[in-house]
C-alpha positions as CSV (number, residue, x, y, z in Angstrom):
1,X,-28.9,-22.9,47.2
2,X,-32.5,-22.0,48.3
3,X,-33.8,-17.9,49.2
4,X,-34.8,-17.1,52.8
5,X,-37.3,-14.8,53.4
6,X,-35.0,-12.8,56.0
7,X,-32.6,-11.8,53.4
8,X,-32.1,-10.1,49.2
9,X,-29.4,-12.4,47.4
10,X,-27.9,-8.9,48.0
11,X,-27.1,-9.6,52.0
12,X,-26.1,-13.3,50.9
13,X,-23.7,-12.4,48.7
14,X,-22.4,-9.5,51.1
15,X,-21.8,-12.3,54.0
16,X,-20.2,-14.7,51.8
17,X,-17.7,-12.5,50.5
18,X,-14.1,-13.2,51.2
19,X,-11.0,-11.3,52.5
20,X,-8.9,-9.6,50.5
21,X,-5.7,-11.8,48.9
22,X,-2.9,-9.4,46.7
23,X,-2.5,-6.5,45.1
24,X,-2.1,-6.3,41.4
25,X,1.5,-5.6,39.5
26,X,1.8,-2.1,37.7
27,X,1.0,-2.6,34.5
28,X,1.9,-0.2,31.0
29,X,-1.3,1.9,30.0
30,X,-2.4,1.6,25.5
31,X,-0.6,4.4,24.0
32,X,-2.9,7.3,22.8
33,X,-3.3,7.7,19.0
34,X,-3.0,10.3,16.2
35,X,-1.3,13.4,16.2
36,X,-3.5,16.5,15.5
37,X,-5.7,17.2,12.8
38,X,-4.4,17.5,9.2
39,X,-5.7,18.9,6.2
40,X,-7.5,17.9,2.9
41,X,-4.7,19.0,0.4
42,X,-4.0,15.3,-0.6
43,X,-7.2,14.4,-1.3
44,X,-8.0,13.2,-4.8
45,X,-10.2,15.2,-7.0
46,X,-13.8,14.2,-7.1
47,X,-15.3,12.4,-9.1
48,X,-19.0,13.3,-11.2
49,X,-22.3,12.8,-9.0
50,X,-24.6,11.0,-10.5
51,X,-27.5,8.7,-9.4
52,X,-25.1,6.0,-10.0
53,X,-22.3,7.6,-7.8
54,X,-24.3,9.6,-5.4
55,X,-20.7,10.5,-3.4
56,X,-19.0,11.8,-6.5
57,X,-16.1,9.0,-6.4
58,X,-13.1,9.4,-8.3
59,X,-13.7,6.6,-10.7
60,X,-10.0,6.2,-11.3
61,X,-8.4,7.1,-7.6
62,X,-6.9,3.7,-5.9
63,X,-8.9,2.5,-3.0
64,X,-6.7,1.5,0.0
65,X,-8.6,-0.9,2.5
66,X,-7.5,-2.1,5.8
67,X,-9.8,-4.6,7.9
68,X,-9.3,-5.9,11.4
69,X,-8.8,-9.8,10.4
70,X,-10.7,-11.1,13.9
71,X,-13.8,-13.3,14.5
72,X,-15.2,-12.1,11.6
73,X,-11.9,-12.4,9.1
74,X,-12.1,-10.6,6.2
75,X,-13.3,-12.2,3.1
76,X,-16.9,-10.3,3.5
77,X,-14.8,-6.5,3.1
78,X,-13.1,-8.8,-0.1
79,X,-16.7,-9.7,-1.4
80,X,-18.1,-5.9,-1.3
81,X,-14.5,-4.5,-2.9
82,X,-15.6,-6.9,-5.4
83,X,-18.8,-5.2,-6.5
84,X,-16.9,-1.5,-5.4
85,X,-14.9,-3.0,-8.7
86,X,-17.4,-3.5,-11.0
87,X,-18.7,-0.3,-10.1
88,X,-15.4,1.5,-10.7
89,X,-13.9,-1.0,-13.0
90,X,-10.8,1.7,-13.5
91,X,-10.3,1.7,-9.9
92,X,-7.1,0.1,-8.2
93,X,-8.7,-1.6,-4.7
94,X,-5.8,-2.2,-2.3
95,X,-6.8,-4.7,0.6
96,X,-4.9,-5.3,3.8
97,X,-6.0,-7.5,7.1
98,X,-4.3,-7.6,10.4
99,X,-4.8,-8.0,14.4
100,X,-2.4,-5.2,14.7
101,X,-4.5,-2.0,13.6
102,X,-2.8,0.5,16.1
103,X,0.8,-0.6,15.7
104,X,0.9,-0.8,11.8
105,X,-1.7,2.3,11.3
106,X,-0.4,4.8,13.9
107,X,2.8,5.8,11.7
108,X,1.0,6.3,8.6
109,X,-1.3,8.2,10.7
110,X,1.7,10.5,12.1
111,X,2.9,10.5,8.5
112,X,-0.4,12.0,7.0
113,X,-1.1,9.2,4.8
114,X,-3.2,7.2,6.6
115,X,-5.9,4.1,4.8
116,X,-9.4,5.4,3.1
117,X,-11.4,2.7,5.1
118,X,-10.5,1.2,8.5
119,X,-12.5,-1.5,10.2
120,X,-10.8,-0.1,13.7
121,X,-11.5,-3.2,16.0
122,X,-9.9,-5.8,18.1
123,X,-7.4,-5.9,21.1
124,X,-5.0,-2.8,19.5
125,X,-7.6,-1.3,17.9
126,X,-6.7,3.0,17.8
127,X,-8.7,4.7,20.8
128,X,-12.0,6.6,18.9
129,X,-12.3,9.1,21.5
130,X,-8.4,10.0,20.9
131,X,-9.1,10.1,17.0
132,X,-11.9,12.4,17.4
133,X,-10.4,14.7,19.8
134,X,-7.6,15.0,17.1
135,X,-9.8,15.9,14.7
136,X,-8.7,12.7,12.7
137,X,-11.5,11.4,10.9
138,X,-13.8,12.2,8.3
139,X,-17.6,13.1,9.2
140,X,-19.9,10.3,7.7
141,X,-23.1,12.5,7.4
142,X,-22.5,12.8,3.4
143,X,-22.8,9.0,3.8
144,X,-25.9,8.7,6.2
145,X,-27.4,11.5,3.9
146,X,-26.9,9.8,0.6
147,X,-29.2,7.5,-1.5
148,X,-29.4,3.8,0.2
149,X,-27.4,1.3,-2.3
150,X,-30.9,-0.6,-2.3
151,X,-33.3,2.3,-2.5
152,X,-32.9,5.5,-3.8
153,X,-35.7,7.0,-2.3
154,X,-34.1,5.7,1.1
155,X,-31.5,7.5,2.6
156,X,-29.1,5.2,4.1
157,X,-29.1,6.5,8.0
158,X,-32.7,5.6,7.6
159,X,-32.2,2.2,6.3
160,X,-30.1,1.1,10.0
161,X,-31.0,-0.4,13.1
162,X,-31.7,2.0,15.9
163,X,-28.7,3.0,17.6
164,X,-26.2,2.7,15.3
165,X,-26.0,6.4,13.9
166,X,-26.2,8.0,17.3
167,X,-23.5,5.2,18.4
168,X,-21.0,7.0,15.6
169,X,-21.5,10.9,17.4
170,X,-19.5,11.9,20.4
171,X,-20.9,15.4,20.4
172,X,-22.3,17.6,17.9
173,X,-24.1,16.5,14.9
174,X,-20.9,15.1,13.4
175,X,-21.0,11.5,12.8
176,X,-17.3,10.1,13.3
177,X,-17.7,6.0,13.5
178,X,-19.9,3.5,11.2
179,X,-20.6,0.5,13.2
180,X,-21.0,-2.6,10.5
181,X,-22.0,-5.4,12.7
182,X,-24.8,-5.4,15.0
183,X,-23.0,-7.1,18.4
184,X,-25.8,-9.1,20.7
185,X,-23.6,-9.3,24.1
186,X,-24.2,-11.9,26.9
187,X,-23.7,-14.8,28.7
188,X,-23.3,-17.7,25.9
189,X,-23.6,-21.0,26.5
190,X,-24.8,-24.8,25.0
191,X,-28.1,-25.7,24.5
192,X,-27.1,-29.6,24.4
193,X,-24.6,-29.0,27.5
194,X,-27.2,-27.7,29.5
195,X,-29.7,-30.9,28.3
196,X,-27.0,-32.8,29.9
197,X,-27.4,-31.8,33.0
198,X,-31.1,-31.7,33.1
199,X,-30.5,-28.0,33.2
200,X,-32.2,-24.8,31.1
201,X,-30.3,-21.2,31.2
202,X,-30.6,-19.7,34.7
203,X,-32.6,-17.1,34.6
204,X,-31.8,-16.4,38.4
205,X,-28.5,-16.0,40.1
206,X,-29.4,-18.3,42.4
207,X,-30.4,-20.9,39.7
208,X,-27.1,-19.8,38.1
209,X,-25.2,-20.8,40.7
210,X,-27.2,-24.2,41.5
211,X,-26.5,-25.1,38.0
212,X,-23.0,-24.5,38.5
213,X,-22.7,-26.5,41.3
214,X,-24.2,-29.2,39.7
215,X,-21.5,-29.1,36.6
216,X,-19.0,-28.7,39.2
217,X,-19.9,-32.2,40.5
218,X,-19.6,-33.6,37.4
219,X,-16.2,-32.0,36.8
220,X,-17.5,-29.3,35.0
221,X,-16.5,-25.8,35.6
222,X,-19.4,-23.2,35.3
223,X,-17.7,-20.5,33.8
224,X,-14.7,-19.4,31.8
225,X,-13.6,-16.6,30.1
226,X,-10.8,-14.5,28.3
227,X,-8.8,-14.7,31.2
228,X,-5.5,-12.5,29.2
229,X,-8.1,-10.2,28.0
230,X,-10.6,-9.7,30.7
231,X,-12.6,-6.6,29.5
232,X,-14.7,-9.6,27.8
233,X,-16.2,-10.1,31.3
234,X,-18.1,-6.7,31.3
235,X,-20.2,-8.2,28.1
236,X,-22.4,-9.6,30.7
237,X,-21.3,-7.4,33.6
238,X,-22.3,-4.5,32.5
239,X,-25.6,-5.2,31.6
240,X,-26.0,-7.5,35.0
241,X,-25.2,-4.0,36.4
242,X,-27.6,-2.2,34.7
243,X,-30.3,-4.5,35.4
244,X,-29.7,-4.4,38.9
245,X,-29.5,-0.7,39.0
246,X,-31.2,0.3,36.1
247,X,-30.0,2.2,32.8
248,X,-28.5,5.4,34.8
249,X,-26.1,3.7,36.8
250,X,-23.9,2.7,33.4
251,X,-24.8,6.5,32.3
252,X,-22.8,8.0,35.1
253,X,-19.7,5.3,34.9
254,X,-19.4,6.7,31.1
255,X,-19.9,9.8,32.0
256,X,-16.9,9.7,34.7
257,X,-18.8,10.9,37.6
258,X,-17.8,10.8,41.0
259,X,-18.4,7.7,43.1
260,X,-20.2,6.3,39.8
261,X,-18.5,2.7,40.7
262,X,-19.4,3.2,43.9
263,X,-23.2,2.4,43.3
264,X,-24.7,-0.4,45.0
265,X,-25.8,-1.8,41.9
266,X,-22.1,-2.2,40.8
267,X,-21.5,-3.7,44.3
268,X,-23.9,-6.1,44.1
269,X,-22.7,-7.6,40.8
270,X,-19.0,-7.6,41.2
271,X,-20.0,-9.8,44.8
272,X,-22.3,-12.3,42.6
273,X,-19.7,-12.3,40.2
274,X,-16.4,-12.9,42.9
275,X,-18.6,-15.9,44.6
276,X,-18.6,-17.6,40.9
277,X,-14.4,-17.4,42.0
278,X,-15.0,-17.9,45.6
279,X,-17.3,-21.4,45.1
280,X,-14.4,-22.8,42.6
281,X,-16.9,-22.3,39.3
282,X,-14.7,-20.9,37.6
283,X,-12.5,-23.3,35.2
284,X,-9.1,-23.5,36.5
285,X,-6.4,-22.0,34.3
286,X,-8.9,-19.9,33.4
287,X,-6.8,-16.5,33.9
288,X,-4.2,-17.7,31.6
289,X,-6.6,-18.3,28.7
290,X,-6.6,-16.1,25.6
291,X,-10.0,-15.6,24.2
292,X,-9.6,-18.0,21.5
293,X,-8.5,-20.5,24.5
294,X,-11.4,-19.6,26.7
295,X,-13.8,-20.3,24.0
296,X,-12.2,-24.1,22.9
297,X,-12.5,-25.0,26.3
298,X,-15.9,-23.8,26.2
299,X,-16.5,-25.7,22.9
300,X,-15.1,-28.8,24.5
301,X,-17.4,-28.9,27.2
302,X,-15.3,-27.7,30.0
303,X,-17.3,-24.8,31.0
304,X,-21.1,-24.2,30.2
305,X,-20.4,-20.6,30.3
306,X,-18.9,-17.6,28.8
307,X,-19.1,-13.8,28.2
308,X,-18.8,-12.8,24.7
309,X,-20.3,-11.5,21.9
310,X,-22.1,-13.0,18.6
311,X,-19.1,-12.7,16.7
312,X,-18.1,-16.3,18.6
313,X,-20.3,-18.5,16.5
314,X,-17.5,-17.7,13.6
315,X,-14.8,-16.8,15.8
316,X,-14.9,-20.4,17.4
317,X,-16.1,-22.6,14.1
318,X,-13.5,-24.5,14.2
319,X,-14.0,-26.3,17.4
320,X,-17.2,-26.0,18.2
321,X,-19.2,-29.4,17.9
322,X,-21.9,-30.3,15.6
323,X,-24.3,-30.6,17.4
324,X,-23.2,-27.6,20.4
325,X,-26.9,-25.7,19.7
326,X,-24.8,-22.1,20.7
327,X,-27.2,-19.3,22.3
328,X,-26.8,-16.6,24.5
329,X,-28.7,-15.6,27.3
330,X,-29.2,-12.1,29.0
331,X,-27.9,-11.7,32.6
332,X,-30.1,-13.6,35.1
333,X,-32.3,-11.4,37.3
334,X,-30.0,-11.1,40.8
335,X,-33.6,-10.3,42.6
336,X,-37.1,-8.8,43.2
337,X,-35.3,-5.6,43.8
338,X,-33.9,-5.5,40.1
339,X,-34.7,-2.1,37.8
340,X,-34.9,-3.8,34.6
341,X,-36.8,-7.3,34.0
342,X,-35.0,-10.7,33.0
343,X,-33.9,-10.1,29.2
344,X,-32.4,-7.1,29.6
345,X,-29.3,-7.2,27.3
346,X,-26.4,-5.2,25.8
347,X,-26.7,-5.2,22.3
348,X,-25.1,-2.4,19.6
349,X,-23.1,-1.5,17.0
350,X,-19.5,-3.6,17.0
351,X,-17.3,-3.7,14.1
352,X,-16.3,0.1,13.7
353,X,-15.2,1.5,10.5
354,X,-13.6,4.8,9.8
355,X,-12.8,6.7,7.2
356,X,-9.5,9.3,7.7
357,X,-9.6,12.7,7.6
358,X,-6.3,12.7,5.6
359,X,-7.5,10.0,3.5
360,X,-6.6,10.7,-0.2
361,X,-9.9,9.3,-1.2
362,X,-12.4,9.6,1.5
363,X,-15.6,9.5,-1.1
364,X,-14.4,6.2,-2.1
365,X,-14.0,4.8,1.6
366,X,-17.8,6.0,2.1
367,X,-18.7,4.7,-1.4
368,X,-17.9,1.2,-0.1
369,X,-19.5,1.1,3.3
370,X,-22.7,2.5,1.2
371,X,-21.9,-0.9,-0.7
372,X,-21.5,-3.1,2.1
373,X,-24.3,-1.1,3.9
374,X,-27.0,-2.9,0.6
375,X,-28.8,-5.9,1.3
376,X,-26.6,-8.4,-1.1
377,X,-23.5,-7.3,1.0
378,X,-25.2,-7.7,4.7
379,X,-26.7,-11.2,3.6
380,X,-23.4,-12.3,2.5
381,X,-22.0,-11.2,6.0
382,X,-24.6,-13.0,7.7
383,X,-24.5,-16.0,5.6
384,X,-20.2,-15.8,6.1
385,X,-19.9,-14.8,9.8
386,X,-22.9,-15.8,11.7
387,X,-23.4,-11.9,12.8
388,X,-26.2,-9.6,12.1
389,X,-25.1,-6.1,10.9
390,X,-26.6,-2.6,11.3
391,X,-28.6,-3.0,8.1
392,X,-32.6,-3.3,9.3
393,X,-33.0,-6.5,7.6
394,X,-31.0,-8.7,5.4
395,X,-32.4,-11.8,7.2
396,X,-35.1,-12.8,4.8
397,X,-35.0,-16.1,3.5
398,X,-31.7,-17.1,5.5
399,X,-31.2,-20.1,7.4
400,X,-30.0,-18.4,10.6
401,X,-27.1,-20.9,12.5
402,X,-28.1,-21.1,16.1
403,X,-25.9,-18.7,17.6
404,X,-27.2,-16.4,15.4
405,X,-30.9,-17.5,16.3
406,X,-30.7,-17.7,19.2
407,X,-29.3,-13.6,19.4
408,X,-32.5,-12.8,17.3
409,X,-34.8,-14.4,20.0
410,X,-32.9,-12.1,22.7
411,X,-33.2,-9.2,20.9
412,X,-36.6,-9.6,20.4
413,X,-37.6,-10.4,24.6
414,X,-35.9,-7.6,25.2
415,X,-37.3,-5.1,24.0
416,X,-36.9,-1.7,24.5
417,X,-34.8,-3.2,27.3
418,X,-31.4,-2.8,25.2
419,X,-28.6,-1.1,26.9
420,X,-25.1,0.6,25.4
421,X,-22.2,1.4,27.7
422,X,-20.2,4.1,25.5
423,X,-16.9,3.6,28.1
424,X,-15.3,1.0,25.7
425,X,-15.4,3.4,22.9
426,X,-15.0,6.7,24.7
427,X,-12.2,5.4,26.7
428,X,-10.8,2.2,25.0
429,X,-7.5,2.5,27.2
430,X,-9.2,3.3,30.6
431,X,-11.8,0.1,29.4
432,X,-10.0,-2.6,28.6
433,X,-6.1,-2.7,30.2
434,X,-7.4,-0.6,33.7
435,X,-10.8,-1.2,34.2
436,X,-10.7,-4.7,32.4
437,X,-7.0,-6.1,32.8
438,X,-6.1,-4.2,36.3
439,X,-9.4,-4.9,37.9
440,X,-11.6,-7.3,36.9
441,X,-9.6,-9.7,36.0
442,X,-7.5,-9.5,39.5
443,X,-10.9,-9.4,41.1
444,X,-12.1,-13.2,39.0
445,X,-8.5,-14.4,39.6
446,X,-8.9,-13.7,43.4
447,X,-6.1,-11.6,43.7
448,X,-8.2,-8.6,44.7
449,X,-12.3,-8.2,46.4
450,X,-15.0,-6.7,45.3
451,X,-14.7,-3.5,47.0
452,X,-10.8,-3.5,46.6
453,X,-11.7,-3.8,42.4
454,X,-14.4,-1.1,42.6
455,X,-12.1,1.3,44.8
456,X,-9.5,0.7,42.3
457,X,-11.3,1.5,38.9
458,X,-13.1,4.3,40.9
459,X,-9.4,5.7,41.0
460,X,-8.6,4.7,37.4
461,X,-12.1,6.6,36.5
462,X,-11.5,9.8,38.6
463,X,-8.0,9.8,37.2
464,X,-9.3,9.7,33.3
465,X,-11.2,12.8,34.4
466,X,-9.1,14.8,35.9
467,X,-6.8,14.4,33.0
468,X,-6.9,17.1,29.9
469,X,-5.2,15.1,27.4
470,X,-8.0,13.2,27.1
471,X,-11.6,14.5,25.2
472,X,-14.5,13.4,27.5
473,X,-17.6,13.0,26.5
474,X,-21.6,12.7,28.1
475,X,-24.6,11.2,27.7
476,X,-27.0,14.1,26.8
């Protein structure tokens, strides 16, 4: 598919769009979490500060642990309990791991006795911006503030990637969410795939969909993706968006403005995105697909595409073939007109942890992220689960797998040209089952167009504003 001089991809797209088909079933909305705020009556005493024991941890209290077991499972939390024990050899560690952190945590958060540590991540995790607004979590300043577990003469907010800390504030100076992992979103793909068909990563849509085409022939789909769990696609939506559009554009769709989906920008990659449907490059079944699904099918060959993050170089092990040569690419350019060059990506803080307000031992909780925050326990987690985390190093004399690679070579083209959409943690429920389930995956399924998508999340958007039960938040 060659350019014309008469017209932007832009007008292409526009003329090739399609009708409308259906509309989209009702669906139920993710139940809000936590009651209001408690108090700190059940905490344990504190312990003695010292240099070794900079938070004052109860040497003796139990230690109760609950990570989300996901792409990343959960033996690297097992490994930094382990030297949280030798530390407090006294002190009991209890470790739990589950997919299920909202249904098995939101009665011992009604009850007042919720975990000291939570890794609050995956499909159920608990909304953040419901948590906050409740006044249910502990402020991790007293963390950021305290001696590095490396360095003393380091504080540990200064020993992070850029980012992270002000990714943990929702207003105020309070600092509610410690992100562990360091997420490199995009558009991932197979090095030896591509090789196959004589093909490198697109780094235009119109090369994107050329290449497509020519996998299609072979009986190859272009693209899949979590078709049950479609807020995957906006990990290379969203920036697409914002490269089109520039920065601003994802600014006022956290922010909940009015007629913030209704930019051109958004237009313009929800069309691209429909004619991957609307040409057949879109593996079939593909709506069907859990994430796990999407990316075995991916593994196997039957799609050279996906949207994810770099947690699926661990996530997806298991199938994926010797000699696959995973990498990730950042959105392709859409054209001349784009705000942001080619290598603009999404990239941030993923794996957020927690720490209760009503925790009994919330010195300990912090005491063990300032563990897992020191550079033995970040290059265990890199060595284990093929993901960086929001440690400023840890890299050093590591044999990076190629996924992993491969994330570090985006980061590093892209520059200051790193972008953070806050709407999946201000607004997990508007995010993933409207925005995500009711739109976008209608819109890739062909059950609803472009503008039909945008005019529904545009109502799902103006709806979450308008409503006072739920805390908003702005970009300052």
């Amino acid at each position: 598919m060659g350019t014309t001089p008469e017209f932007s991809r832009r007008d292409l797209i526009k003329r090739a769009a399609a009708a409308g088909l259906f509309a989209v079933p009702a669906m139920s909305a993710l139940s809000a979490c936590a009651s209001g705020g408690g108090s700190d009556d059940n905490h344990v005493d504190k312990g003695k500060k010292s240099a070794k024991n900079p938070l004052a941890v109860n040497e003796t209290a139990p230690l109760d642990v609950v990570i989300f077991n996901g792409g990343f499972g959960d033996q690297y939390a097992k490994d930094a309990e382990a030297e949280y024990k030798a530390a407090f050899p006294k002190a009991q560690v209890k470790h739990s791991a589950t997919q299920d952190i909202q249904t098995e945590l939101q009665p011992r958060f009604n009850g007042g006795a919720p975990p000291d540590l939570i890794d609050n991540s995956g499909a159920k995790q608990m909304d953040m911006g419901t948590l906050v607004g409740k006044q249910q979590l502990t402020d991790l300043n007293s963390l950021l503030d305290a001696p590095s577990f490396d360095d003393p003469a380091k504080k540990v907010r200064d020993t992070l990637r850029p980012g992270v800390v002000e990714m943990g504030k929702f207003e105020g100076g309070e600092t509610w969410i410690l992100y562990y992992a360091y997420t490199v979103y995009g558009v991932w793909y197979s090095r030896t795939n591509l090789q196959k068909l004589d093909a490198q990563y697109p780094e235009t849509w119109d090369d994107m969909l050329k290449v497509c085409e020519a996998a299609k022939k072979k009986g190859i789909a272009g693209w899949t993706y979590a078709g049950k769990y479609p807020y995957y696609l906006p990990f290379s939506l969203y920036p697409f968006i914002a490269k089109i559009g520039g920065v601003e554009v994802l600014n006022r769709i956290d922010n909940l403005e009015p007629n913030a989906w209704k930019d051109p920008a958004v237009k313009a990659a929800f069309d691209a995105y429909y004619e991957l449907y609307r040409k057949g490059y879109i593996l079939q079944g593909t709506p069907g697909l859990t994430h796990i699904e999407s990316q075995t099918a991916w593994n196997e060959g039957k799609a050279l595409f996906i949207p994810n993050g770099s947690w699926v170089e661990n996530e997806s092990k298991k199938t994926t073939p010797k000699d696959f040569q995973m990498a990730v690419g950042a959105p392709s350019s859409l054209d001349k007109n784009d705000k942001m060059p080619f290598g603009t990506l999404w990239a941030a803080g993923g794996e957020p942890f927690i720490v209760p307000k009503n925790a009994k031992n919330p010195q300990g909780g912090m005491e063990l992220l300032r563990v897992m925050l020191g550079k033995k326990s970040s290059q265990n987690f890199v060595q284990k689960v093929s993901s960086l985390t929001s440690f400023n190093g840890g890299t050093e004399g590591i044999t990076l797998p190629p996924g992993l690679a491969s994330s570090q070579e985006a980061l590093a083209k892209a520059g200051k040209n790193v972008v953070n959409p806050r709407i999946q943690d201000w607004y997990v429920a508007l995010q993933k089952e409207k925005i995500g389930v009711g739109a976008l995956g209608e819109m890739m399924a062909g059950r609803l167009t472009p503008d039909e998508a945008i005019t529904k999340i545009q109502r799902y958007a103006d709806e979450t504003a308008k409503d006072d039960s739920v805390k908003k938040y702005k970009h300052k």
